[in-house]
N, C-alpha and C positions, 0 to 999 in steps of 0.2 A: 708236598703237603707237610707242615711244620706240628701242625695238633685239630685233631678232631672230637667236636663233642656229641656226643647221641644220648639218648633218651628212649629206649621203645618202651612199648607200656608192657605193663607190671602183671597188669590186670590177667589171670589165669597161671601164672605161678603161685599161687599162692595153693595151701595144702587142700585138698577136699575141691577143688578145680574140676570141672567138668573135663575129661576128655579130650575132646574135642576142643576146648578155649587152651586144654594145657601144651596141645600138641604145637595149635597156633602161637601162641607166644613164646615155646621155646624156640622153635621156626626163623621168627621174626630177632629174635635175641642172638642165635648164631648167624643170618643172613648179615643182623647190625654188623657184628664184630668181623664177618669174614669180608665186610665191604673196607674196612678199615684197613683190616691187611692188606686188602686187594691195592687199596689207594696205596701202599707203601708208606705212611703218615710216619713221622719220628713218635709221635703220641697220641694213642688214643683212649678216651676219656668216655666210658658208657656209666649213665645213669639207672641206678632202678630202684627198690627195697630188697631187704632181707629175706625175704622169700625167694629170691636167686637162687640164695646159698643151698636153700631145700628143695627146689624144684626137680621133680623126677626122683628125691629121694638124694640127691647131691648128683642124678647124673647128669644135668646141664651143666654145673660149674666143672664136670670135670670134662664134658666134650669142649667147654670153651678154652679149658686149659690146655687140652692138646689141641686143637687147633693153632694156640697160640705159639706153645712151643713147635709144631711143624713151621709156621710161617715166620720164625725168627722173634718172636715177641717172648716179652720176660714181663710177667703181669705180678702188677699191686694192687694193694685194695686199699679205700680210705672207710669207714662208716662215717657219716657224718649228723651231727645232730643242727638241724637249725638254728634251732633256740638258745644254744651254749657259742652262736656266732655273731660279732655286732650287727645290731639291726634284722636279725631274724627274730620271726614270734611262731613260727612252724613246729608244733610240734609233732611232727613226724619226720624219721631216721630217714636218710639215704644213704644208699653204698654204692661208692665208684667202682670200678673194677679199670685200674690205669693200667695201659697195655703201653711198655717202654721198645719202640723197635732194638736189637741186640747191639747193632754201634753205636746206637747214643747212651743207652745202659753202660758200654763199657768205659764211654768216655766220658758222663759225665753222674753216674751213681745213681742211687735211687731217689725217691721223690720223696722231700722232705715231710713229716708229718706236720697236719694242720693244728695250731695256737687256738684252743678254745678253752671257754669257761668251764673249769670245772667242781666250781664251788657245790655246783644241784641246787640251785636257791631258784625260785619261781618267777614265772617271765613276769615283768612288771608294768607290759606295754599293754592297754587291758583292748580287748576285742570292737567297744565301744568306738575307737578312735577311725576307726574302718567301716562304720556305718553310715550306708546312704540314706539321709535324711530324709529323702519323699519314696524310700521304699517302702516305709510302714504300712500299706494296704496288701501288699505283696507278700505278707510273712505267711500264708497260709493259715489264718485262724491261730495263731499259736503267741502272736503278740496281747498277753494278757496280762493283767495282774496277779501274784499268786494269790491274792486274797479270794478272788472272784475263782481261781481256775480249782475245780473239782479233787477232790485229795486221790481218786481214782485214778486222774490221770495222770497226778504229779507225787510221786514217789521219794521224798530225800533221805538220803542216806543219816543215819546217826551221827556217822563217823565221816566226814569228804573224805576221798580215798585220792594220794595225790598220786600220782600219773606223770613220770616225767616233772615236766616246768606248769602240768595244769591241775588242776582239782576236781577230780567229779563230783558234785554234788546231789543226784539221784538220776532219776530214770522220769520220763516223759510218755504218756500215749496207755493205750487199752492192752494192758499183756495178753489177756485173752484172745488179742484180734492177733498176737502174733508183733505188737509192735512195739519194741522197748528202746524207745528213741533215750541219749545218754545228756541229760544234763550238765555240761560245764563251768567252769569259773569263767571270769572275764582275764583271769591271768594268762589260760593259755592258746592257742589258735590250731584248729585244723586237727585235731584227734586221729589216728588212724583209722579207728573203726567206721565204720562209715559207709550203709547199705541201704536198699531199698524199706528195710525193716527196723533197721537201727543207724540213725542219722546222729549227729549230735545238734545239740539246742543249748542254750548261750544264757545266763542268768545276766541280763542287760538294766541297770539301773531299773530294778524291783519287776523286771519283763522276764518270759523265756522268749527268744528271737530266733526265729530261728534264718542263716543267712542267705542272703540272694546268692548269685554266684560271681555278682561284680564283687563283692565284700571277703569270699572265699579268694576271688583272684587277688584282692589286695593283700590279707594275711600270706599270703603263697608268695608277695614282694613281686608279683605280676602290675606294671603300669597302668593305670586308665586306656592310655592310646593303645594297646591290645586289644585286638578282636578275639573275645573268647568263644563266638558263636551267640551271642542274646537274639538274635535275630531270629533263630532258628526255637529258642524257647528256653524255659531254666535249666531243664534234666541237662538237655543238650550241652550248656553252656558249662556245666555243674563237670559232666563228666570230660571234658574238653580240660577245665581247671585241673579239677584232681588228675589227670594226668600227663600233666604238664611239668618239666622240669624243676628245684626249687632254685631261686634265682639268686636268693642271697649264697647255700651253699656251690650255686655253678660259680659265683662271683669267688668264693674263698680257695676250692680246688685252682680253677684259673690260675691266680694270687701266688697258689703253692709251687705251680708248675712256669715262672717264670726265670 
């Protein structure tokens, strides 16, 4: 096996983790990596967030790291931002974690660092160009004018606060009820934050939108012809997307590692 790409999900590394999700996804993240070893791969290539680096307080990254150094591996890391890469509008980080088997390290060096934009100028692909035109009944009540939509529920900031390559523009929904959905620019796509309680919502030609989950797959540089699970319903489809690899940075690492 020449190079292997994985992905496991993220979902419970992250700080404040339930127990039980954090024990499972560090689990699932050493079984990935110790299946790559096992394959004897010359390279392998695991996907996740930044929350790796912290999980357990740093002690997953540091069990992945002996693992690796027992089974002959000499690991790199890339962070990647989508948005600083052609043709991505993702704004949310990935970090690889590149596991180099020790004879091809020695014989052919480490793996080049990725060519990205580093200007920080704001993504200028706007979110609109991603919207499915007869999903308009589908937006959950949220497709409205701001003229019409109640000032209780729409909150803007004085100041956009800018965010990476996007802009927040205020807050969305009844704080009272617990629900402080985050207003966006149309510059930037995919925000990290993003929960049952705090979603993000789209300021779309004089609209807040908020998106289906074919539209979140398109921003993420996921095809049409992918099944993301619609069939099954949005949530479903929704959390299938968000934890799905990003496509334009798996295309640039690839790129790197040729």
């Amino acid at each position: 096996v020449d190079v292997v790409f994985a992905a496991p999900p993220s979902r419970g590394l992250e700080a404040g983790a339930a127990i039980g999700a954090a024990l499972h996804a560090s689990s699932l993240y050493l079984s990935t990596c110790s299946s790559i070893f096992g394959a004897k791969a010359a390279i392998g290539v695991v996907e996740s967030d930044w929350s790796m680096v912290t999980a357990g307080a740093g002690g997953l990254l540091s069990k992945v790291r002996k693992l690796a150094l027992a089974r002959g591996y000499t690991i790199h890391h890339r962070l990647v931002s989508p948005h600083r890469l052609v043709g991505g509008s993702e704004v949310r980080s990935r970090l690889y974690l590149i596991f180099v088997r020790d004879d091809v390290q020695s014989a052919v060096g480490d793996p080049p660092l990725l060519t990205t934009s580093t200007g920080g100028r704001e993504v200028h692909r706007p979110v609109s160009a991603s919207l499915v035109p007869e999903a308009g009944p589908l937006r959950q009540r949220v497709t409205r004018r701001l003229d019409t939509c109640p000032l209780t529920n729409f909150r803007p900031l004085a100041a956009p606060r800018r965010v990476g390559a996007a802009r927040l523009l205020g807050y969305y929904g009844r704080e009272a009820d617990g629900v402080k959905n985050q207003v966006w620019s149309v510059l930037g796509a995919a925000p990290p934050n993003d929960s049952n309680t705090q979603q993000s919502v789209y300021y779309v030609n004089g609209e807040l939108v908020r998106l289906t989950a074919r539209e979140e797959a398109r921003l993420r540089g996921l095809p049409d012809s992918v099944d993301i699970g619609e069939a099954k319903g949005e949530r479903f489809a929704k959390e299938r997307v968000r934890a799905a690899p990003s496509v334009v940075s798996v295309r640039a690492v690839a790129s790197m590692l040729r």
